[in-house]
N, CA, C and O of each residue as an XYZ file, in Angstrom:
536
protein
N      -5.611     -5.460     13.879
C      -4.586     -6.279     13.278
C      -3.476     -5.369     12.775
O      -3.586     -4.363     12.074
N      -2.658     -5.792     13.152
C      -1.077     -4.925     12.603
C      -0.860     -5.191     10.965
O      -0.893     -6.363     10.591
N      -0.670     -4.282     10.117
C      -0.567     -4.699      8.597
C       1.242     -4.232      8.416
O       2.019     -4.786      7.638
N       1.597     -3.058      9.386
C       3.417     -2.737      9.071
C       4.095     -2.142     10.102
O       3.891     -0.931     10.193
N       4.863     -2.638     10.930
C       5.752     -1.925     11.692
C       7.024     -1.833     10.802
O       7.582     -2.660     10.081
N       7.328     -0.324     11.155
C       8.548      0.402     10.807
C      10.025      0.125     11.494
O      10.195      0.259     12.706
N      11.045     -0.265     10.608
C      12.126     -0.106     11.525
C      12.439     -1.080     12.738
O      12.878     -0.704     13.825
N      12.181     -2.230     12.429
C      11.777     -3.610     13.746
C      13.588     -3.428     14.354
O      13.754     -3.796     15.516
N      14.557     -3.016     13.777
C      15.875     -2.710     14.444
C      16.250     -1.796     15.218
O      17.080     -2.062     16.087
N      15.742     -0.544     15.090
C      15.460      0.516     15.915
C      14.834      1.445     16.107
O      15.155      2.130     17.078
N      13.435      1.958     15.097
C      12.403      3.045     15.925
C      11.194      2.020     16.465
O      10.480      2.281     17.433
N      11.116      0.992     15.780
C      10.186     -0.038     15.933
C       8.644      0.441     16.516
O       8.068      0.272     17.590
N       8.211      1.277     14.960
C       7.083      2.099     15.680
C       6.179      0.908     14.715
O       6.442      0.585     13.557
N       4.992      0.360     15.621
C       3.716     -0.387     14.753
C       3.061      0.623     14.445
O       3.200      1.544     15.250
N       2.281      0.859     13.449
C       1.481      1.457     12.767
C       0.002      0.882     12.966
O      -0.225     -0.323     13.066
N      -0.777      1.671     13.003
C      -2.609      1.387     13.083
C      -3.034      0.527     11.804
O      -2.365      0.456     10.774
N      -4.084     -0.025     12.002
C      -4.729     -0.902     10.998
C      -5.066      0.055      9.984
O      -6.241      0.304     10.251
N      -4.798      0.647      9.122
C      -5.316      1.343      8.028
C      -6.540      1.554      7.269
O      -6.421      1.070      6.143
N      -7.460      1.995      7.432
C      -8.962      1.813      6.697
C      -9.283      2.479      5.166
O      -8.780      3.414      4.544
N     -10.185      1.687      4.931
C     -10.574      1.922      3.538
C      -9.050      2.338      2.289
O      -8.526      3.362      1.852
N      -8.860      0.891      2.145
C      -7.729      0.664      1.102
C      -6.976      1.714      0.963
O      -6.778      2.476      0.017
N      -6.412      1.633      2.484
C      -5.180      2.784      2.522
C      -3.772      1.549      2.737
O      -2.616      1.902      2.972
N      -4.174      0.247      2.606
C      -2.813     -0.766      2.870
C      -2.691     -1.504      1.482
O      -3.757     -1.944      1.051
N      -1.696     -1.688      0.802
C      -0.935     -2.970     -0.370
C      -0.360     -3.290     -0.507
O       0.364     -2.776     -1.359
N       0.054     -4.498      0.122
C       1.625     -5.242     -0.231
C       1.347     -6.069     -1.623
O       0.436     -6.838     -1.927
N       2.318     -5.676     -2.232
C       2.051     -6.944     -3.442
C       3.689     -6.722     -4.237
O       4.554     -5.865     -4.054
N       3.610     -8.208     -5.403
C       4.869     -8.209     -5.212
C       5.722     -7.245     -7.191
O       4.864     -6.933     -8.017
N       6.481     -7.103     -7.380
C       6.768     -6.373     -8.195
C       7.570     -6.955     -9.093
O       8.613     -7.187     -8.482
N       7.681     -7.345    -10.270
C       9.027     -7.964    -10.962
C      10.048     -7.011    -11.628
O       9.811     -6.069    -12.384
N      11.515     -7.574    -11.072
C      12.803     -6.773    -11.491
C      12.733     -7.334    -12.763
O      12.309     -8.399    -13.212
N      13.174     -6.502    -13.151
C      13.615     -7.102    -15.052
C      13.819     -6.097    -16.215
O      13.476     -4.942    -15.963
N      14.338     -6.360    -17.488
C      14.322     -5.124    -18.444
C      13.623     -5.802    -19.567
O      13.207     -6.960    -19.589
N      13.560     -4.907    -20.483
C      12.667     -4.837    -21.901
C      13.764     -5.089    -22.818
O      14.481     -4.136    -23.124
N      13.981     -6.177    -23.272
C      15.549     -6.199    -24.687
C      14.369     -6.441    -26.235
O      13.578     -7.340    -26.522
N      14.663     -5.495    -26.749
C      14.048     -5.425    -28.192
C      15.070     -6.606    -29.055
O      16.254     -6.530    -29.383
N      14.095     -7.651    -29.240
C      15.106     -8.382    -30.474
C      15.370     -7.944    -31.452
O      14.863     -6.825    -31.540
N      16.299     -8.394    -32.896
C      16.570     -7.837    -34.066
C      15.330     -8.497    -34.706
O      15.199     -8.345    -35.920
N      14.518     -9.124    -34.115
C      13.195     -9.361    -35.313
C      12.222     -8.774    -35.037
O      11.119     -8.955    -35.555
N      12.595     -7.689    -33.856
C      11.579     -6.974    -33.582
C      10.972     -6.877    -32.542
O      10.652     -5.836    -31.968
N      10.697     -8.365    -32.111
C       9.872     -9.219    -30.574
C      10.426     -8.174    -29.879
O      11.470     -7.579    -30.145
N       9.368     -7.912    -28.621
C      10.168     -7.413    -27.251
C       9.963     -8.304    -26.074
O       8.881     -8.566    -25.549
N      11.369     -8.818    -25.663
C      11.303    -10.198    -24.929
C      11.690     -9.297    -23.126
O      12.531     -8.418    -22.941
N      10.993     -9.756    -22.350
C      11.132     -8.864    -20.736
C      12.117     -9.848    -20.106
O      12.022    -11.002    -20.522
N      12.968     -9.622    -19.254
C      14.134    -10.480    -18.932
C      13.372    -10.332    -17.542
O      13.167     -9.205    -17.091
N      12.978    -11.402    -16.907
C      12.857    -11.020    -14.866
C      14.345    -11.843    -14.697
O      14.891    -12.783    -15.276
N      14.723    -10.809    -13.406
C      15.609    -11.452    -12.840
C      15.133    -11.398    -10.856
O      15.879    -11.746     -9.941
N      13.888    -10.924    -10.745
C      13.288    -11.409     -9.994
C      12.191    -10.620     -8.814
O      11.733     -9.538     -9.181
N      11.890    -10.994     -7.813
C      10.603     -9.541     -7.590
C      10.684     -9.353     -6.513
O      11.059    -10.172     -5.674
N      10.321     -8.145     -6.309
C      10.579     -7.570     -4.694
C       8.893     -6.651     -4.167
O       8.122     -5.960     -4.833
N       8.873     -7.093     -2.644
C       7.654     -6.474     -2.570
C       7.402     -5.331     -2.735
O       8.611     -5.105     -2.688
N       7.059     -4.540     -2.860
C       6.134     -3.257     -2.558
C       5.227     -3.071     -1.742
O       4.410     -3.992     -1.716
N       4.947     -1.843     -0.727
C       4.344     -1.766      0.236
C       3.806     -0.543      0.113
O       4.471      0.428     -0.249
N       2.510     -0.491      0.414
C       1.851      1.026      0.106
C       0.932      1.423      1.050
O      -0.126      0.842      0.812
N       0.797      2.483      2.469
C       0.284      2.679      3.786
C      -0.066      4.182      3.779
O       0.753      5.092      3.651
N      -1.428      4.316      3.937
C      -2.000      5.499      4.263
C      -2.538      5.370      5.721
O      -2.959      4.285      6.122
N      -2.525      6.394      6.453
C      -3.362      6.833      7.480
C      -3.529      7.833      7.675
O      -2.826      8.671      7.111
N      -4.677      8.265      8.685
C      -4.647      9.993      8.860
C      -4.629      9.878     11.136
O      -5.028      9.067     11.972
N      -4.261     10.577     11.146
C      -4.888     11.004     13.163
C      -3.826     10.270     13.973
O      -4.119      9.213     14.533
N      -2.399     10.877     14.071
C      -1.303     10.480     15.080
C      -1.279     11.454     15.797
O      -1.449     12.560     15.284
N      -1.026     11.307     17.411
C      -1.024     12.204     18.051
C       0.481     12.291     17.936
O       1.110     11.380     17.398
N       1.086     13.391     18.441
C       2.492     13.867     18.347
C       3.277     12.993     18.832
O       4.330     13.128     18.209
N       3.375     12.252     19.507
C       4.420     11.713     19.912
C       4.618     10.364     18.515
O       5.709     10.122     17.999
N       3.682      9.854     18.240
C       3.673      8.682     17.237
C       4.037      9.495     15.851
O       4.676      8.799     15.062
N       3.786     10.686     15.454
C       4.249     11.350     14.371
C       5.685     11.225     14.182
O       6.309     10.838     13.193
N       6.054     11.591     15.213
C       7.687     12.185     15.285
C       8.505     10.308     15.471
O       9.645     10.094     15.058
N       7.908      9.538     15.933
C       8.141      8.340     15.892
C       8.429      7.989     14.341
O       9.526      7.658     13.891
N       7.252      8.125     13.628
C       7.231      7.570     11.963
C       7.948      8.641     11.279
O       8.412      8.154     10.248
N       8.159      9.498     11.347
C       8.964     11.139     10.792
C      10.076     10.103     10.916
O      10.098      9.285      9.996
N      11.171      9.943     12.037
C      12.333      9.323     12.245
C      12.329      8.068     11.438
O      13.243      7.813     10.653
N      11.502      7.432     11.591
C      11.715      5.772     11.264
C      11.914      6.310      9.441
O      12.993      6.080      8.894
N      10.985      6.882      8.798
C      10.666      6.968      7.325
C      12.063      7.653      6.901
O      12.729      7.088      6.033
N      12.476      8.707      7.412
C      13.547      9.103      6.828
C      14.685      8.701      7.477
O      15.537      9.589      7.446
N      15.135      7.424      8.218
C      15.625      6.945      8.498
C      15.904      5.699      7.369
O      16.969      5.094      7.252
N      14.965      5.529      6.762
C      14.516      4.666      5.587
C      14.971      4.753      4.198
O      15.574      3.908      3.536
N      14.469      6.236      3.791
C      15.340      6.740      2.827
C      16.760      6.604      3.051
O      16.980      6.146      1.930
N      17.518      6.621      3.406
C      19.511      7.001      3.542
C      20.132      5.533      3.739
O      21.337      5.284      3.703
N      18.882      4.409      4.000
C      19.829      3.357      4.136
C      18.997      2.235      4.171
O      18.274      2.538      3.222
N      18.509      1.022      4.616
C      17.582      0.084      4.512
C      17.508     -0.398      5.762
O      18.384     -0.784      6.535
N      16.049     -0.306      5.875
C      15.451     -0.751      7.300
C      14.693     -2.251      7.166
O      14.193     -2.806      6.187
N      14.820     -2.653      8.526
C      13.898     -3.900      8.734
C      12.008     -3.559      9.070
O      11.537     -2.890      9.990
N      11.399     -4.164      8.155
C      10.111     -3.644      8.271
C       9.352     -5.074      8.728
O       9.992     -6.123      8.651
N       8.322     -5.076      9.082
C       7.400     -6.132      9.244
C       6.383     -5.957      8.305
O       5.731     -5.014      8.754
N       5.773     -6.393      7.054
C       4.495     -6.159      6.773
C       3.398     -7.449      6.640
O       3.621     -8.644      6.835
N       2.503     -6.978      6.356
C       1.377     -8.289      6.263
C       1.344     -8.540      4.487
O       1.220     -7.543      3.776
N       1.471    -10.027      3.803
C       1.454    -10.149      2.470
C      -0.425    -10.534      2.589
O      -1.104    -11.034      3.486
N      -0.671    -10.139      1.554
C      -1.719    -10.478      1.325
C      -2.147    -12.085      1.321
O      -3.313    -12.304      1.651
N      -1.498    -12.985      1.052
C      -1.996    -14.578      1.655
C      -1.386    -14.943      3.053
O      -1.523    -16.046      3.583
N      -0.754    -13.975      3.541
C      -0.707    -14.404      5.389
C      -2.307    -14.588      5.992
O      -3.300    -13.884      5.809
N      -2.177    -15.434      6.529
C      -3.128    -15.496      7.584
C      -3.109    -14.704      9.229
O      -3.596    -14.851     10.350
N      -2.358    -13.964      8.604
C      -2.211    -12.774      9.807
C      -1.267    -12.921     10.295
O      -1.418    -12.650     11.486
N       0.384    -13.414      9.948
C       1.427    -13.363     10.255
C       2.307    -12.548      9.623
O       2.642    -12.934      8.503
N       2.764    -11.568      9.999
C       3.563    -10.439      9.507
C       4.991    -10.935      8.973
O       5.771    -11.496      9.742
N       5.319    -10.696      7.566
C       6.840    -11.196      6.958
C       7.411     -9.939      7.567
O       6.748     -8.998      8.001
N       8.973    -10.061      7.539
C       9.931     -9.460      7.773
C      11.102     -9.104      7.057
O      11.938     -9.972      7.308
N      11.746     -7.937      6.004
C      12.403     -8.048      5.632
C      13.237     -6.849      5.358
O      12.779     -5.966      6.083
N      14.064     -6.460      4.788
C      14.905     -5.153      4.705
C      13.940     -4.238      3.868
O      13.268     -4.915      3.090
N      13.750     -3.246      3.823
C      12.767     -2.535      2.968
C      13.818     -0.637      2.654
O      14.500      0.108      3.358
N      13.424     -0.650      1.474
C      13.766      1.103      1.681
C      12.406      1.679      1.154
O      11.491      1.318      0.413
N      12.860      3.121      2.174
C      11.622      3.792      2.050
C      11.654      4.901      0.415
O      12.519      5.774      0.354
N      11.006      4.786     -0.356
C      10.770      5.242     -1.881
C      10.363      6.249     -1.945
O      10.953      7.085     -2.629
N       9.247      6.553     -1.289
C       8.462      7.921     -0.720
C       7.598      8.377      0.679
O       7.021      7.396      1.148
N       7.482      9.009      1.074
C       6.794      9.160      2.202
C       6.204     11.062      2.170
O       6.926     12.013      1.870
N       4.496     11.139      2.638
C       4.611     12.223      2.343
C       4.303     12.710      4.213
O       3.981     11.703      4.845
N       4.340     13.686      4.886
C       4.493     14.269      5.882
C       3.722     14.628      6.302
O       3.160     15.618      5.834
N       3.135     13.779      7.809
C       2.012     14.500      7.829
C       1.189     15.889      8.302
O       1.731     16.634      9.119
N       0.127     16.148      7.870
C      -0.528     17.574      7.901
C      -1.036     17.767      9.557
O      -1.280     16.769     10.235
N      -1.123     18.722      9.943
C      -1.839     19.834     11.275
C      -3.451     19.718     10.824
O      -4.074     20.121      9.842
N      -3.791     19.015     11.951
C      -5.412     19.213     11.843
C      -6.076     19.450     13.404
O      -5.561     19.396     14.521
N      -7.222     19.687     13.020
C      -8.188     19.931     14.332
C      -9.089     19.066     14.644
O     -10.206     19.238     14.155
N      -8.933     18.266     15.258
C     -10.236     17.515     15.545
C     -11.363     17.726     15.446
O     -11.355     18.778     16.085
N     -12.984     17.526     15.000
C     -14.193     18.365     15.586
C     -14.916     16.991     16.167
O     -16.094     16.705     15.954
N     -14.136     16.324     16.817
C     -15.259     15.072     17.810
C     -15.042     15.930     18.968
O     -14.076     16.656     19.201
N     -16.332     15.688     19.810
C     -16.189     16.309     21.245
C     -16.526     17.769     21.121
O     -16.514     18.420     20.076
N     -16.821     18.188     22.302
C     -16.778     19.952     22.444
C     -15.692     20.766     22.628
O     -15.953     21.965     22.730
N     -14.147     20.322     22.723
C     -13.168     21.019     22.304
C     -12.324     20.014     20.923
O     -12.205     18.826     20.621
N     -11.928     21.229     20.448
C     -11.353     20.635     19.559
C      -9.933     20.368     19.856
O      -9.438     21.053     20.751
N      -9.098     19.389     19.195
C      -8.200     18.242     19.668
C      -6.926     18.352     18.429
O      -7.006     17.937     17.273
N      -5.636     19.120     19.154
C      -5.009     18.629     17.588
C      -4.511     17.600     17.113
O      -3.908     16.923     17.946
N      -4.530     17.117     15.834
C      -3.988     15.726     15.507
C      -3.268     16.016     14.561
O      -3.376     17.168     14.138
N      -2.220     15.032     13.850
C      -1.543     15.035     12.630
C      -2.453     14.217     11.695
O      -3.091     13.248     12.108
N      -2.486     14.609     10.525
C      -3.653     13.314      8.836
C      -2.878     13.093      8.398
O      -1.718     13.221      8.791
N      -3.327     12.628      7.292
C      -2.828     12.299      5.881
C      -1.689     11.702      5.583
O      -1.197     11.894      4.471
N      -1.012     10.808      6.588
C       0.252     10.299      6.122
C       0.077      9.385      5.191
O      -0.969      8.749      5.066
N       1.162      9.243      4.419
C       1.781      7.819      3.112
C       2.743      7.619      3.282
O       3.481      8.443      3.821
N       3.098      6.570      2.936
C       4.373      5.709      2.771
C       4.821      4.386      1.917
O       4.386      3.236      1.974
N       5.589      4.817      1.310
C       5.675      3.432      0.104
C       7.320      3.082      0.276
O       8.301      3.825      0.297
N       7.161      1.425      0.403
C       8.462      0.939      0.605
C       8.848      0.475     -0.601
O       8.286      1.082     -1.513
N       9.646     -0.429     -0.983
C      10.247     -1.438     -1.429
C      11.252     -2.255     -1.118
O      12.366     -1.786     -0.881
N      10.993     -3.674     -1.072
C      12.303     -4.586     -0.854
C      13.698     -4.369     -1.347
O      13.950     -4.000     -2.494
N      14.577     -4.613     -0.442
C      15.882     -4.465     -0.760
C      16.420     -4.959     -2.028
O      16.882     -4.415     -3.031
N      16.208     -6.189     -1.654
C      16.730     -7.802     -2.437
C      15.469     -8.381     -2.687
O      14.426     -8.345     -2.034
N      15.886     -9.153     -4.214
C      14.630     -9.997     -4.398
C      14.436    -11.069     -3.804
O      15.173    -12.048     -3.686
N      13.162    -10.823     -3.331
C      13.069    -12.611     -2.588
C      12.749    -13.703     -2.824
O      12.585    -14.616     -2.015
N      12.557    -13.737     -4.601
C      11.978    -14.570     -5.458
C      13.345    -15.176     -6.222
O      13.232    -16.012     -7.118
């Protein structure tokens, strides 16, 4: 099952199903903290935007350099993402997202098989919605 494709406008790389709670969309509220003069601290929402949070490890090179482009393509301006919300029934929302952080992934060696195999691990990536959609 697809949980986030990157960039649905132009690197439009899908991403692998993610295992063991390496995926979280959930949603976030915009708003500030105004201290009243009686003291109260009253939270103002003015409204919420998703958040998206994606680990994986084992891209072979060509899909690395795919998500390398799309992610920091992400940072400098706002991309169209697909992700899965947690009450979809397996229909992926769609919406402008910027990328917040992303960390790069690492050089590894495979040890399945009798030669060893290089792969890229450990990628992350955390979005957030453009605009609130609430």
């Amino acid at each position: 099952m697809t949980q986030l494709i990157l960039d649905t406008e132009g690197y439009n790389i899908s991403l692998p199903e993610s295992r063991k709670q390496g995926y979280l969309a959930y949603k976030e509220d915009l708003g500030t903290e105004v201290v009243m003069a009686s003291g109260r601290i009253v939270k103002e929402v003015r409204g919420s935007v998703w958040r998206v949070s994606y680990q994986y490890g084992y891209f072979d090179d060509e899909t690395k350099n795919a998500i390398i482009a799309a992610c920091e393509k992400g940072r400098g301006q706002s991309i169209t993402c697909g992700f899965l919300p947690p009450n979809s029934s397996g229909a992926l929302t769609y919406r402008p997202f910027i990328v917040t952080d992303f960390q790069y992934p690492k050089f590894m060696w495979s040890r399945a098989g009798s030669a060893p195999v290089p792969l890229w691990g450990d990628f992350s990536v955390e979005l957030r919605e453009v605009t609130p959609s609430d």
